[in-house]
C-alpha positions in Angstrom: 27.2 -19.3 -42.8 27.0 -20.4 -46.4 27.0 -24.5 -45.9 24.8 -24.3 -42.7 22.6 -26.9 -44.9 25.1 -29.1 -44.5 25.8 -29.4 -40.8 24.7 -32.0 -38.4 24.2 -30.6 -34.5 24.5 -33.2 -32.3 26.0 -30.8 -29.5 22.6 -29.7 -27.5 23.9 -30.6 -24.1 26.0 -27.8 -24.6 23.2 -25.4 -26.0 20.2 -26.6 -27.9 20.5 -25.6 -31.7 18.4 -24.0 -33.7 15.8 -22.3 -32.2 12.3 -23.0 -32.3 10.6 -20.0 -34.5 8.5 -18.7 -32.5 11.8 -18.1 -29.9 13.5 -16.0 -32.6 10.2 -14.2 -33.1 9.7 -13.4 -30.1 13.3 -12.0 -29.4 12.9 -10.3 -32.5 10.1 -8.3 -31.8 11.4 -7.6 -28.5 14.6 -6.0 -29.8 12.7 -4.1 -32.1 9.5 -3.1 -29.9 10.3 -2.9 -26.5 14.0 -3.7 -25.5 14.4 -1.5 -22.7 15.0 -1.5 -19.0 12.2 -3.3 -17.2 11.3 -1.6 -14.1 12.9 1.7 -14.6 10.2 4.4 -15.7 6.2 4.5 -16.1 6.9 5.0 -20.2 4.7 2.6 -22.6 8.3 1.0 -23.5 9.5 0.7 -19.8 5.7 -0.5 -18.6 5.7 -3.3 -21.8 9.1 -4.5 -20.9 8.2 -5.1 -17.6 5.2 -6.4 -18.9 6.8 -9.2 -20.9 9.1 -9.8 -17.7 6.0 -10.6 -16.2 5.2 -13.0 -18.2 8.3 -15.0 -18.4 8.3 -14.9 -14.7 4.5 -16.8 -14.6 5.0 -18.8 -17.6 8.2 -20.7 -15.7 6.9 -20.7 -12.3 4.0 -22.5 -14.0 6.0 -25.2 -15.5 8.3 -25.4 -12.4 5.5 -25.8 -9.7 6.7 -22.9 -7.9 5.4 -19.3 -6.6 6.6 -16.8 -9.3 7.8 -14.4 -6.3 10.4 -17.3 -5.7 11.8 -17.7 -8.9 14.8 -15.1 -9.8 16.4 -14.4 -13.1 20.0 -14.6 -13.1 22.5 -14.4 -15.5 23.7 -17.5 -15.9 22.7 -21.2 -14.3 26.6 -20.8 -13.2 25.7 -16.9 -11.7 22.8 -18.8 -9.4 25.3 -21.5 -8.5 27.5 -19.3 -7.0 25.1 -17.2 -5.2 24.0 -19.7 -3.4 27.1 -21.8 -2.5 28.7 -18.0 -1.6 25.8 -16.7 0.0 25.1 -18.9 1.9 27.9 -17.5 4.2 29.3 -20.6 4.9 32.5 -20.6 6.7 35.5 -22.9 8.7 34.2 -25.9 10.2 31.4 -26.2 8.0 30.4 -29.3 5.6 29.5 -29.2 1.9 28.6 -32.4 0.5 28.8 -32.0 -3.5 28.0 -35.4 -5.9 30.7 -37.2 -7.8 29.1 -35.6 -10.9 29.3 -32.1 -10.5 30.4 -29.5 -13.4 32.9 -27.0 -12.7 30.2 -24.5 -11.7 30.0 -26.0 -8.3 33.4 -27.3 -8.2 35.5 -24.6 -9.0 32.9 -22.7 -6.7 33.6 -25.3 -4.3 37.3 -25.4 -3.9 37.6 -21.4 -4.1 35.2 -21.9 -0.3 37.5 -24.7 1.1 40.8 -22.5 -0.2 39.3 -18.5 1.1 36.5 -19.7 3.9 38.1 -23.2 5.2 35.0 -24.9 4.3 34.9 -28.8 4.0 34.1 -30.3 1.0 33.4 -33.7 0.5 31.8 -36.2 -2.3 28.1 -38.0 -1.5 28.5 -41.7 -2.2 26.8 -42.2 -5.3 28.3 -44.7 -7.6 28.9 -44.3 -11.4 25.7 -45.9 -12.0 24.2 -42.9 -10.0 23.1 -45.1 -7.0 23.0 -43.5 -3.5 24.7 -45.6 -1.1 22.1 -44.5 1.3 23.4 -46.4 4.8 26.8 -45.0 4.5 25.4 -41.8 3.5 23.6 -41.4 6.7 26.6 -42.3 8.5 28.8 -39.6 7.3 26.0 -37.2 7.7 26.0 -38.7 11.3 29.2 -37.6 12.3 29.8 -34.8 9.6 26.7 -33.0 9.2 26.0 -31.4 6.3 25.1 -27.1 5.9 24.6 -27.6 2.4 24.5 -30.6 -0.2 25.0 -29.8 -4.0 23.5 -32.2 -6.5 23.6 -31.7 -10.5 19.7 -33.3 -11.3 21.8 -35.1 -14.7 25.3 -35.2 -15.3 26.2 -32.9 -18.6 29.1 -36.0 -19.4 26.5 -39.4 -19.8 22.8 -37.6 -19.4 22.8 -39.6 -16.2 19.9 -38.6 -14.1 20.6 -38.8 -10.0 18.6 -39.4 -7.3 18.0 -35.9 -6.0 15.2 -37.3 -3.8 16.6 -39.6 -2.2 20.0 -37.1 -1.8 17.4 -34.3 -0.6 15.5 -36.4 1.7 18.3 -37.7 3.7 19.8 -34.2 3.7 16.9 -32.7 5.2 16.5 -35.0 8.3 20.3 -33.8 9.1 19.0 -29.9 8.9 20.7 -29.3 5.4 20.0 -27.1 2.4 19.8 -28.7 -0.9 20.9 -27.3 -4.2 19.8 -28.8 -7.5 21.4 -28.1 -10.5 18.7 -28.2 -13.6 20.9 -26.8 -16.4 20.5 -30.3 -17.9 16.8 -31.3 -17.1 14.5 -28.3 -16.3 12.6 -28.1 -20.2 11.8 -31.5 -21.1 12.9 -33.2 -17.5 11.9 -30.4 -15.2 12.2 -31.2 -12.0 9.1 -30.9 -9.8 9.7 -29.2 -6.5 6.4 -31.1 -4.7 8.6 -34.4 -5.9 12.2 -33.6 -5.5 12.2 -31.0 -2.2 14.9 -28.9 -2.6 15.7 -25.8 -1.4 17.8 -24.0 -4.5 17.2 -25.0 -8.3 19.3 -23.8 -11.1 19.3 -23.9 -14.3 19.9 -21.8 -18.0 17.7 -20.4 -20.8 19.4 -21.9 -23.5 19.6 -25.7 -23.0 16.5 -27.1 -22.5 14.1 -24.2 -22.2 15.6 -23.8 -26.1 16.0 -20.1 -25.5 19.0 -18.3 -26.2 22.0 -17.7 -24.1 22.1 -15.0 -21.9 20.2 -15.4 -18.6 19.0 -18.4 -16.5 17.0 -18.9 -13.2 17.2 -19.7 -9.2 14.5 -21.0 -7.5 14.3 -20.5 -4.0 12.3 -22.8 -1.5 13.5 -21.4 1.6 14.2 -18.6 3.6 15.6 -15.7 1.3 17.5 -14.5 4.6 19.8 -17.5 4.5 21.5 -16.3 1.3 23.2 -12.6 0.9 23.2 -10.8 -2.7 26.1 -11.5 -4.5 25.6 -8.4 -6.5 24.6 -5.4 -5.1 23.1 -2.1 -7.3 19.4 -0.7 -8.9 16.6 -2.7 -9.1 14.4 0.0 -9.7 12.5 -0.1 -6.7 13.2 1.5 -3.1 15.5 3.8 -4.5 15.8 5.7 -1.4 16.6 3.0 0.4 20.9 2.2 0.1 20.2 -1.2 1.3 19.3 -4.2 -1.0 15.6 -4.9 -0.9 14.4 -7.8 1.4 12.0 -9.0 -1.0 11.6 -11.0 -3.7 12.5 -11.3 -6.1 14.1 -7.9 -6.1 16.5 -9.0 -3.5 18.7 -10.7 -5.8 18.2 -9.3 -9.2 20.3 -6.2 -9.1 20.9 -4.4 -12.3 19.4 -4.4 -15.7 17.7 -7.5 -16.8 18.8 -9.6 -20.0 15.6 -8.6 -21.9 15.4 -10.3 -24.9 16.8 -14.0 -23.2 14.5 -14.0 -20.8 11.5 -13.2 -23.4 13.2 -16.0 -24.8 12.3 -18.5 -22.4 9.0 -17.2 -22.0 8.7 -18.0 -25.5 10.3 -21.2 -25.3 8.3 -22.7 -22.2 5.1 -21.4 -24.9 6.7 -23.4 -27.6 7.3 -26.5 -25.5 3.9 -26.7 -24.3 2.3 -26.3 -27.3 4.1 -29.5 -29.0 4.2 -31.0 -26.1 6.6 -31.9 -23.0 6.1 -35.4 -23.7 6.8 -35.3 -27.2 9.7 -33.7 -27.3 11.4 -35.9 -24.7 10.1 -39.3 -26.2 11.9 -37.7 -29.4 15.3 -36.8 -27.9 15.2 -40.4 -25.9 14.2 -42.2 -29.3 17.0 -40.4 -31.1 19.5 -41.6 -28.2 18.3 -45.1 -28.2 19.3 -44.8 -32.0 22.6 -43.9 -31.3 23.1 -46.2 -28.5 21.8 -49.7 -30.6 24.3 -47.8 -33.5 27.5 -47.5 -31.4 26.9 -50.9 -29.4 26.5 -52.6 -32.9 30.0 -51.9 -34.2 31.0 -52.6 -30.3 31.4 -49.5 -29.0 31.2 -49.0 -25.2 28.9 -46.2 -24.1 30.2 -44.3 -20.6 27.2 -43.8 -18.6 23.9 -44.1 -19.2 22.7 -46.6 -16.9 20.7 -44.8 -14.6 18.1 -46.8 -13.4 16.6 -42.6 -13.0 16.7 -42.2 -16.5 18.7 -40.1 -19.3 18.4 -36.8 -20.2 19.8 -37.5 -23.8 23.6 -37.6 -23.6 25.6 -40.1 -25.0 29.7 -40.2 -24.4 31.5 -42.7 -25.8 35.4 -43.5 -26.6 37.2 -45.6 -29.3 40.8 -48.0 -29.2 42.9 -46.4 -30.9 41.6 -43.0 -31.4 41.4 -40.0 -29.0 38.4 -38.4 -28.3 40.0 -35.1 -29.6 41.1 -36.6 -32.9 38.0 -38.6 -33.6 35.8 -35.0 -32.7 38.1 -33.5 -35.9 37.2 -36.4 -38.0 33.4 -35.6 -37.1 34.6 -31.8 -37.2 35.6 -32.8 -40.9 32.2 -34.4 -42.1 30.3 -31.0 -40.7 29.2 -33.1 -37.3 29.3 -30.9 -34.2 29.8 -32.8 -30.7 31.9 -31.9 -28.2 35.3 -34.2 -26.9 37.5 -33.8 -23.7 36.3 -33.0 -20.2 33.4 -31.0 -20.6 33.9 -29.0 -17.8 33.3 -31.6 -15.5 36.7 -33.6 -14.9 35.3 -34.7 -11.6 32.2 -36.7 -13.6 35.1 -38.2 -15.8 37.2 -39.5 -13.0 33.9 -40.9 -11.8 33.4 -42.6 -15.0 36.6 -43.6 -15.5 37.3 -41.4 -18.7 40.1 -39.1 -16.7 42.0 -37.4 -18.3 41.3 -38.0 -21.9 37.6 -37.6 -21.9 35.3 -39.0 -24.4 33.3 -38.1 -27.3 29.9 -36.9 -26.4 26.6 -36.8 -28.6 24.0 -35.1 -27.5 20.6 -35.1 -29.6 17.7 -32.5 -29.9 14.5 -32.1 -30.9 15.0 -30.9 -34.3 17.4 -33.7 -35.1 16.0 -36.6 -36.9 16.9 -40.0 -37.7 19.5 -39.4 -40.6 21.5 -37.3 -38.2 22.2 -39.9 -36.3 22.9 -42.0 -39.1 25.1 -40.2 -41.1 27.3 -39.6 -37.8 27.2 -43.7 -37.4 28.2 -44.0 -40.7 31.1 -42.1 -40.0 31.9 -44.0 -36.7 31.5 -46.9 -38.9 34.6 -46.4 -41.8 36.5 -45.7 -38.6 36.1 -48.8 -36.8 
């Protein structure tokens, strides 16, 4: 792309753009040293491969507090989603609580159990500010109690963090499951599973873990048992057996792995520990501040971002007298990515208030800087 130069990326909600070096060096030299089928054959290739899996697998438990055994690669944050909420063998009669923020991933998954399986769903009462309404919480738990509760960790529309705690807490004393989505937080918000207590945790490689699409993670903190495979095949052990494997994290990781992404998020766990968690959120959050004071100065209202949990760097936002869509082709125009409409999560918007036009969401990284964020004010700016 010839005038790459010239492009601001301000869409890193979505996926995080560009890649730290040392991620596209360590993809590269996987595709050109060892890019072949982990676990399948006692060659040097096939034993480095696996190697490298390895690796990844230790390098992310580490920064997620968890046993590596417990921690599966998947696909996709939306692949893990769904194997749990589908596993989970849920069926007519029983209760899944999801929040008023979820993205399609659980939604969609959502309706397709209450349309096939008869299974309830129903909405926790957390408020657009992302407050738990904690007393009537308990009482619908009371009389509907819950198999399973969904809850995305921050919502991909205002960066809104939710209280997953307090939501796993209270869903625990009522003998449920809990399910956090981390597609948004687990890099430079990870959640921590000694302070949060779930039992499921999603998320992707290439959002915050800044590696490259292609593969993602599930974390499991229960019983393996309670969930069946979604996918059934080779995982190159127990070949003799024509049943899936009961351990982990064989169990669920049927077929060829996605190599090179998930060498990616070895390499870019390495990368965020070597400049530093810390930094690289205080950057993102001072870049969003920027953006915030910006917009609110030419008296802009901001959707969202009044967690008292935090942000994890999103900012929507809406103008009079332009739609979201046409003021995202202005922005298009001036070589400023962001992303406008419903972002896959119209349930978040009629939360927010935003249904069905959407808004215009900016979503800062760590390689952004300063100027970025001014040159797409100064844009917002001649429009006003």
């Amino acid at each position: 792309m010839g005038d790459a130069v010239d492009v601001v990326y301000l869409d890193n909600a979505a996926t995080t753009f560009p890649k730290p070096g040392e991620v596209v060096e360590a993809v590269t030299e996987c595709l050109r040293s060892y890019a072949v089928s982990p676990r399948r054959g006692r060659n040097p290739l096939s034993r480095a491969a696996e190697k490298e899996m390895d690796r990844a697998r230790t390098g992310l438990a580490k920064m997620l507090g968890v046993s590596p055994d417990h921690l599966i690669f998947m696909p996709s944050a939306t692949y893990a989603i769904n194997l749990v909420l589908q596993g989970m063998g849920m069926s007519s009669g029983d209760i899944l609580y999801i929040s008023p923020f979820e993205h399609n991933a659980v939604v969609r998954c959502a309706e397709y159990l209450r349309q096939t399986r008869g299974v309830q769903v129903r909405e926790l009462p957390i408020d657009r500010d992302c407050n738990l309404d904690v007393h009537e919480a308990r009482r619908w738990f009371m009389t509907a109690p819950p198999k399973l509760v969904a809850v995305v960790h921050a919502s991909n529309v205002s960066g809104d963090i939710l209280p997953i705690k307090e939501v796993a807490d209270l869903a625990h004393e009522y003998g449920a499951k809990v399910l956090v989505d981390g597609a948004q937080t687990v890099g430079a918000h990870t959640p921590q599973l000694d302070n949060c207590g779930y039992d499921f945790l999603t998320f992707s490689s290439h959002k915050g873990l800044y590696g490259i699409p292609g593969s993602g993670g599930l974390v499991i903190n229960s019983d393996p048992e309670l969930i069946r495979p979604l996918i059934y095949g080779g995982t190159g052990t127990n070949s003799e057996d024509t049943v899936m494997p009961s351990t982990l994290p064989e169990r669920f990781e049927a077929g060829t792995h996605a190599l090179p992404s998930i060498v990616s998020m070895r390499a870019g766990v390495q990368w965020l520990e070597s400049v530093g968690i810390d930094k690289v959120r205080m950057k993102v959050e001072g870049l969003t501040r920027r953006l915030i004071n910006g917009l609110t100065s030419l008296g802009i209202g901001i959707v969202g971002c009044r967690s008292r949990h935090g942000n994890s760097g999103v900012v929507s936002f809406t103008m009079g007298g332009i739609s979201p869509e046409e003021l995202n082709r202005v922005l298009d125009s001036e070589g400023i990515c962001v992303r406008s409409g419903l972002h896959c999560a119209p349930l978040a918007h009629h939360t927010l208030g935003t249904f069905p036009n959407g808004t215009v969401r900016v979503s800062p990284g760590y390689f952004n800087t300063e100027a970025d964020v001014d040159r797409l004010l100064e844009v917002i700016e001649a429009l006003c």
